[in-house]
N, C-alpha and C positions, 0 to 999 in steps of 0.2 A: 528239561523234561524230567529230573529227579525225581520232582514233587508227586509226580503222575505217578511212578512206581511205588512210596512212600504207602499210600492210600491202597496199592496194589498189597503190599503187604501187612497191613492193620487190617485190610478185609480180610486177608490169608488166602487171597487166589493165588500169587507168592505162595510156592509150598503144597497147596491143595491142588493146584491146577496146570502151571508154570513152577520153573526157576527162575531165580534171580534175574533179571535179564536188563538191558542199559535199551533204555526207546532213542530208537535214532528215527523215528517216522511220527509224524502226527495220523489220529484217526477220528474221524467225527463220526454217531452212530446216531439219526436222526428218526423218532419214528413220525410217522404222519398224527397230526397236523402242525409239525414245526415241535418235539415234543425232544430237546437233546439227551443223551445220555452221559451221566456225569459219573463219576466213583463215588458207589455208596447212597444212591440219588435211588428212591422208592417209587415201583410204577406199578397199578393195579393191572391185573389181567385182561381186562377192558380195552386198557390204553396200547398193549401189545400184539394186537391180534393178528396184523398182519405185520411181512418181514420191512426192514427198517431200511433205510439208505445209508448205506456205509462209504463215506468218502476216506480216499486214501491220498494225504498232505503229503508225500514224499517220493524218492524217485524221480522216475522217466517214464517213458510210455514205451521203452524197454528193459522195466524193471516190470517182474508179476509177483503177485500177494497173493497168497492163501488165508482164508478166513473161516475162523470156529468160534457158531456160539453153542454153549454148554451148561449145563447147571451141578455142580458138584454137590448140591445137598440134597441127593436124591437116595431114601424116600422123602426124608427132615434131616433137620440142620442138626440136631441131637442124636441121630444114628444112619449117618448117610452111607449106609453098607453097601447100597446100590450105584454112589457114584461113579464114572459120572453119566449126566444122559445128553444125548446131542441130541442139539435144535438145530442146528446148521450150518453145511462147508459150501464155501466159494472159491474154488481156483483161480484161477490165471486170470488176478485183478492186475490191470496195468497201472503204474505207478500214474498220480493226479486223476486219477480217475473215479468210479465210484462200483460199488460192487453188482448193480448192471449191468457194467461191462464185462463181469468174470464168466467162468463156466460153474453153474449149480450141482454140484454133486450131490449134497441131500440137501432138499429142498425143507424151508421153514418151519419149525412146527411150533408153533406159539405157548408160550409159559403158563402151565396150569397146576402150580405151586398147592398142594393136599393140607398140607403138615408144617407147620412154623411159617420161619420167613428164608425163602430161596435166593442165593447169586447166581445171578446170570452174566456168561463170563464171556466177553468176545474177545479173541486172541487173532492178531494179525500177525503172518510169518513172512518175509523176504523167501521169495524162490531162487534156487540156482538157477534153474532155466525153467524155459515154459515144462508144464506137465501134462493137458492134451489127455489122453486119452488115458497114460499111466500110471492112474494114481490110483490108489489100493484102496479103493473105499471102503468103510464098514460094511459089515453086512446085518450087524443090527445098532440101535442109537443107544440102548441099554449096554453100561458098562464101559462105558466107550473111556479112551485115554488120549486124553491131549498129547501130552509126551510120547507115546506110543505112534501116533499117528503121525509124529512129526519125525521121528526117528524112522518109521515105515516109508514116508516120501521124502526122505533127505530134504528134507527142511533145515536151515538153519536154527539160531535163537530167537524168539519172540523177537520181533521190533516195536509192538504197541499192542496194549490193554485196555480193554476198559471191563465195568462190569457197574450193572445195578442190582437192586432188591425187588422180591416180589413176593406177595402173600398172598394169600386164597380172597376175596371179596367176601364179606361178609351180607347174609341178607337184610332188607331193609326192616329195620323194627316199628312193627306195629305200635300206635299209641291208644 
């Protein structure tokens, strides 16, 4: 699973988003219709409109995962003073399972990229224990901190990454 990190950091979600971290979990991030997400792998805003199926390869079905997806180049990727902005947390994913089965804390908000070309960053965490009801949610998606948030609910280190790119759809040109 090196390799997965590798790509994690040429993107520089490594650093921008995350620390270093060793993946002991696989994560599939699927949007409909069968549409995978890969590292560094480009998807129009079309194709992301609604939330994605997140399967979790690792564990037990007494293990729970937290999940964050994020965009850290918020406004653009050239002065992203604003990042980062959250798109989405899923708690208490049971390990083989898929996100589903977690509890939705902020619920999906689909990739609508202004300015350059945007990462969208899903980060999967190992829980100590289930978290239920006590988990400090943001109280806005604006500014929001991966590390922050993960130090706030005693989260461990990242177990798995992914992320792709996104850019604004261009209109159709006239001939």
């Amino acid at each position: 699973m090196a390799r997965m990190s590798d790509s994690l950091v040429i993107g520089k979600v490594v650093g921008d988003v995350i620390d270093r971290f060793s993946p002991s979990v696989k994560m599939s991030v699927i949007y409909s219709p069968n549409k995978h997400v890969y590292n560094g792998h480009e998807f129009f805003p079309s194709s992301v409109t609604t939330r994605p199926r997140v399967e979790v390869h690792g564990g037990d079905m007494r293990s729970f995962f937290t999940l964050i997806m994020t965009d850290p180049d918020v406004p653009g990727p050239s002065d992203p003073y604003l990042r980062e902005h959250l798109h989405w947390i899923v708690t208490d994913i049971p390990g083989t399972t898929d996100s589903s089965f977690g509890r939705e804390i902020v619920s999906y908000e689909m990739p609508r990229p202004n300015i350059g070309i945007h990462r969208f960053v899903f980060v999967l965490y190992k829980q100590k224990r289930r978290l239920g009801m006590g988990v400090n949610a943001p109280l806005c998606r604006d500014r929001f901190n991966t590390r922050k948030f993960s130090d706030d609910n005693d989260l461990a280190s990242p177990v798995a990454a992914l992320f792709f790119n996104c850019q604004r759809e261009t209109a159709a040109r006239r001939r």
